[in-house]
C-alpha positions in Angstrom: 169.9 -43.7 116.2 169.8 -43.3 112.3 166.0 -42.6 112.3 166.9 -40.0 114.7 169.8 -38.7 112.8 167.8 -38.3 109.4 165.2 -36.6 111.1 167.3 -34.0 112.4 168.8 -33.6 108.9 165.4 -33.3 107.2 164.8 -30.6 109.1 168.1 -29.2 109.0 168.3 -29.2 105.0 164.5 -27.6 105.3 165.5 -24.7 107.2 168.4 -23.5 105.2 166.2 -23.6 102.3 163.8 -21.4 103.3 166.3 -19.0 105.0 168.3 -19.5 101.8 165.3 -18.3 100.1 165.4 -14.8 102.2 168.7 -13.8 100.3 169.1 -11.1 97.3 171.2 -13.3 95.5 168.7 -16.3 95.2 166.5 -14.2 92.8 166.6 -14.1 89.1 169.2 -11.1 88.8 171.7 -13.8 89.8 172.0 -14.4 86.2 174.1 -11.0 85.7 176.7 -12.1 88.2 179.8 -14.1 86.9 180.5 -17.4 87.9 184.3 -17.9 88.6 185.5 -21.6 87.1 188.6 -21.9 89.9 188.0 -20.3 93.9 190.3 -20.7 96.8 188.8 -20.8 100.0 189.6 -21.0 103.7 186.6 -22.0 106.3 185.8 -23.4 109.6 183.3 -26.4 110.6 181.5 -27.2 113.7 179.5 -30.5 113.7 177.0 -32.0 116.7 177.9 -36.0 116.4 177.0 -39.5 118.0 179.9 -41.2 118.4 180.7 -45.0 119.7 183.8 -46.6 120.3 183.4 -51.1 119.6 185.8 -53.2 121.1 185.4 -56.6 118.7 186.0 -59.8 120.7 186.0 -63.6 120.6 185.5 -63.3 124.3 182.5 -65.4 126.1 181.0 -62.7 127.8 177.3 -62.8 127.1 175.5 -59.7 128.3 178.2 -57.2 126.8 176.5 -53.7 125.9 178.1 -50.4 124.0 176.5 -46.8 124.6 176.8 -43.8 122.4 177.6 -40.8 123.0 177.5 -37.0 121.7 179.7 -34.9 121.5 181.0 -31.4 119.3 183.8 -31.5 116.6 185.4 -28.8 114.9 187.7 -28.3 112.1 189.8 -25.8 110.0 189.6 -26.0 106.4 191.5 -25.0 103.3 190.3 -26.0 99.4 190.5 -25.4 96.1 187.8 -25.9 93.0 189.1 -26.6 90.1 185.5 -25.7 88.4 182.2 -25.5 89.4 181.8 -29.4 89.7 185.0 -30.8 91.3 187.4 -29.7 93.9 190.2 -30.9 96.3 190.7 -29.8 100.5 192.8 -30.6 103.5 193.2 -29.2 107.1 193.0 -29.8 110.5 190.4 -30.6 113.0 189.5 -31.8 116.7 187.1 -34.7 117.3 186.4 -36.4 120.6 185.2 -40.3 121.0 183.1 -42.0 123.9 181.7 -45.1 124.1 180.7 -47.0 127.7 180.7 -50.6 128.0 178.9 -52.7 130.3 178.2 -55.9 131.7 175.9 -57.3 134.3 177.8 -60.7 135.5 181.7 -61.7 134.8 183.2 -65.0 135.3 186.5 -67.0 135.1 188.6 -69.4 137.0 192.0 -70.4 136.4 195.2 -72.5 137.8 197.8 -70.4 139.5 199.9 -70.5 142.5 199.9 -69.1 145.8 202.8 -67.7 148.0 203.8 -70.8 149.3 204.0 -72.2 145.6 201.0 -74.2 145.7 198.7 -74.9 143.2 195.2 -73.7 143.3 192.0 -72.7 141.1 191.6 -68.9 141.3 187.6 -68.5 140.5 186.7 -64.7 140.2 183.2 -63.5 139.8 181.9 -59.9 139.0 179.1 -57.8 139.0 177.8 -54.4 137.5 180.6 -53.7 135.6 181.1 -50.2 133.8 183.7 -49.2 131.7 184.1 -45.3 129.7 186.7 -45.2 127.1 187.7 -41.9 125.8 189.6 -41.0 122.8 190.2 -37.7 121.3 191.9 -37.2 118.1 193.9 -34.7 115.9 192.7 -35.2 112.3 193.7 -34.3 108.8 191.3 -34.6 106.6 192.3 -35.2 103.0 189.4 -35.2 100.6 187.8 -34.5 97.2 184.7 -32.3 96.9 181.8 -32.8 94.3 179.3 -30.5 93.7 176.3 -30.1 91.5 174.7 -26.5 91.0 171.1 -25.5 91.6 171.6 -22.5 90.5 174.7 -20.1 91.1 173.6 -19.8 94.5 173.4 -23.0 95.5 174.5 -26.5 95.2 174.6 -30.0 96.3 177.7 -31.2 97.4 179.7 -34.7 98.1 183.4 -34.3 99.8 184.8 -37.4 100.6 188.1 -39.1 101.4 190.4 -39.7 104.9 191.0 -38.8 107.5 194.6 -39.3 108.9 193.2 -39.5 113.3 196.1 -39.2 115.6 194.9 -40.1 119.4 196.0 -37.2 122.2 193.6 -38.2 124.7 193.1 -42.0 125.2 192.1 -42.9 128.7 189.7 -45.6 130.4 188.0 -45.9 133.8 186.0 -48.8 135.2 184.3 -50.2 138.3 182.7 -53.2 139.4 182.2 -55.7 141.9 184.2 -58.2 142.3 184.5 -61.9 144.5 187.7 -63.9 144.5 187.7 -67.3 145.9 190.7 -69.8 146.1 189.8 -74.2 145.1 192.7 -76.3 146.4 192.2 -79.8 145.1 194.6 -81.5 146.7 192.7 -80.7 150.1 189.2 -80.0 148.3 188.8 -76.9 150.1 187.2 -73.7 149.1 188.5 -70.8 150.6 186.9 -67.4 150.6 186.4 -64.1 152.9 190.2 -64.4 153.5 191.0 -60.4 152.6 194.9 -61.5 154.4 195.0 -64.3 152.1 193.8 -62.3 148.9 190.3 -63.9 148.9 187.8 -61.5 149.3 183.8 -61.2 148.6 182.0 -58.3 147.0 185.3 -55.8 146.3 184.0 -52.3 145.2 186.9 -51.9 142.5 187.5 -48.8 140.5 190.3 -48.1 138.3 191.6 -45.7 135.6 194.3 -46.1 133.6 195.8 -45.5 129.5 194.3 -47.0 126.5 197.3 -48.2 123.9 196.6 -47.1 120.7 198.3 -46.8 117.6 199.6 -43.6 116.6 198.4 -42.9 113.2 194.7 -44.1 112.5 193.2 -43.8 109.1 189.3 -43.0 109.5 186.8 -42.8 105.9 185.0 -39.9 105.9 181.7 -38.6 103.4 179.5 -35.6 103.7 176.7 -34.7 101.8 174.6 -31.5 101.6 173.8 -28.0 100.7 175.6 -25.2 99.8 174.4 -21.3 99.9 175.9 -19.0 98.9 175.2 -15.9 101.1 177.2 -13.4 99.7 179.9 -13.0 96.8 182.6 -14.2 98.8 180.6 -15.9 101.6 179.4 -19.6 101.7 177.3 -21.3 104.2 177.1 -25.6 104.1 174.9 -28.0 106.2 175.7 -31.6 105.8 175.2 -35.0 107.1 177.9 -36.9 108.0 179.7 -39.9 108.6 183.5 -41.2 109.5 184.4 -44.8 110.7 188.1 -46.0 111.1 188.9 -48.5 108.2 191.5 -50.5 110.4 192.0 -51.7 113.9 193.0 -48.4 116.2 194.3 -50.6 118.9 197.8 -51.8 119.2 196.5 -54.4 122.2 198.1 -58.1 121.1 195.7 -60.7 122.6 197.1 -64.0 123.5 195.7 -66.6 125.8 192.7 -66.0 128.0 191.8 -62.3 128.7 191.1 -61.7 132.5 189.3 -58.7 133.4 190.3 -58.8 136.6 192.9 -61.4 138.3 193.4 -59.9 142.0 191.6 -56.9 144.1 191.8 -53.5 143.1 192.9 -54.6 139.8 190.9 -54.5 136.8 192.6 -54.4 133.1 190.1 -52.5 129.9 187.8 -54.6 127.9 190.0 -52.9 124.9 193.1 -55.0 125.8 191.3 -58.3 125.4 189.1 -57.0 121.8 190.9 -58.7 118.8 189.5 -55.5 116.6 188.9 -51.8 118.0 187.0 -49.7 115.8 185.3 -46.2 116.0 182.4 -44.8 114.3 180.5 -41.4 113.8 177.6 -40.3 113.0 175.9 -36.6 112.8 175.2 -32.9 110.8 178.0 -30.4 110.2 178.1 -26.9 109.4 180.6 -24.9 107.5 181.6 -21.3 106.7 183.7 -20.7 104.2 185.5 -17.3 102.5 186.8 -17.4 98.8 189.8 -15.6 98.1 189.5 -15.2 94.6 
């Protein structure tokens, strides 16, 4: 995924060079025009990202996989430099997380009752099992901007700081296949294929349900880039990259033994049983921005 990404950038960076090239202002009479030392500007990104969502566990479940996913961001932006080298910016912005999570085989047994209050061994096996957690968050990005001039056209450019992430979508769905079979010691008898009796073989399960998260996340965030400036007034910046949450996003408290799924039709997220939840992106971002002085 990284080779992939830094290819995409290489070419990226190349592009806007030589279309950078193209414009009036690149050429030597560039000299003539005054540099202001302090600009205000407002702007708008859009950025194409591969995102994945990692739920960290002590859990024995061999065979656990995570798959990325890609997905568009956008932001609103408001900033200040100070001088040519060194600014400040906040604003707001959308960004959308996805990860699935899957496992081939699932298996667990443990001592509860039944309705008669006798004790038995519950054992539960499961197959092809698929979970997608989603997360969308509000951000408000709150960062310092470095920039080193080319020329008075363009630049290379550092912005980095946080980004306060507040979750308004945060939903799960999963499927698998599940067995449930009931061991009664006392009688050493195995029951199963009892659906009346809430044993039951080979249960296509699907369920969807809310992800508990906290309500304030605080993600790092860095960019680096190019800067061009088009016109007077009018800037265009490609950039690669990168935010990851610096804390756990989940407010899941694990305790005991996690079960995925303890009776039919029933089947909990792989989130509430991860001791850590963290999310990561990864991808090339594109800014406009207008100087108001």
């Amino acid at each position: 995924m990284k080779f992939k990404i830094i290819s995409t950038l290489a070419i990226f960076f190349t592009t806007f060079l030589v279309i950078g090239s193209q414009f009036p202002l690149f050429s030597q009479e560039v000299g003539t025009v005054e540099v202001k030392k302090s600009r205000l500007y407002v702007g708008l990104s859009g950025g194409y990202f591969q995102n994945q969502i990692t739920n960290e566990t002590s859990m024995s479940l061999p065979g656990i996989k995570y798959t990325t996913s890609n997905s568009f961001s956008g932001s609103g932006e408001i900033g200040y430099f100070f001088s040519n080298y060194f600014g400040l910016s906040s604003g707001i912005g959308y960004s959308p997380y996805q990860s699935e999570v899957t496992l081939d085989a699932y298996q667990i047994k443990f001592n509860t009752v039944d309705s008669e209050n006798e004790t038995y061994e519950r054992r539960i096996t499961g197959s092809n099992i698929k979970e997608v957690q989603k997360i969308d968050f509000f951000t408000v990005p709150i960062c310092v901007n470095f920039r080193l001039p080319f020329s008075k056209a363009v630049g290379l450019f550092l912005q980095t700081g946080v980004n306060l992430a507040l979750p308004v979508k945060k939903s799960y769905s999963s499927s698998g296949t599940f067995s449930y079979k009931g061991y009664y010691p006392a009688y050493n008898l195995l029951l199963e294929n009892l659906p009346q009796y809430g044993f039951q073989d080979n249960v296509a399960t699907a369920y969807e349900g809310r992800l508990d998260l906290k309500p304030v996340n605080v993600f790092g965030t860095a960019s680096v880039g190019l800067d061009f400036l088009v016109q007077e007034k009018f800037q265009i910046a490609v950039a690669g990259s990168f935010c990851k949450s610096l804390s756990n996003i989940s407010r899941y408290s694990p305790s005991g033994e996690f079960r995925l799924s303890s009776d039919i039709n029933q089947m909990k997220s792989f989130m509430e049983g991860s001791n850590k939840v963290s999310a990561q992106s990864v991808g090339i971002n594109i800014s406009f921005r207008f100087f108001l002085e």
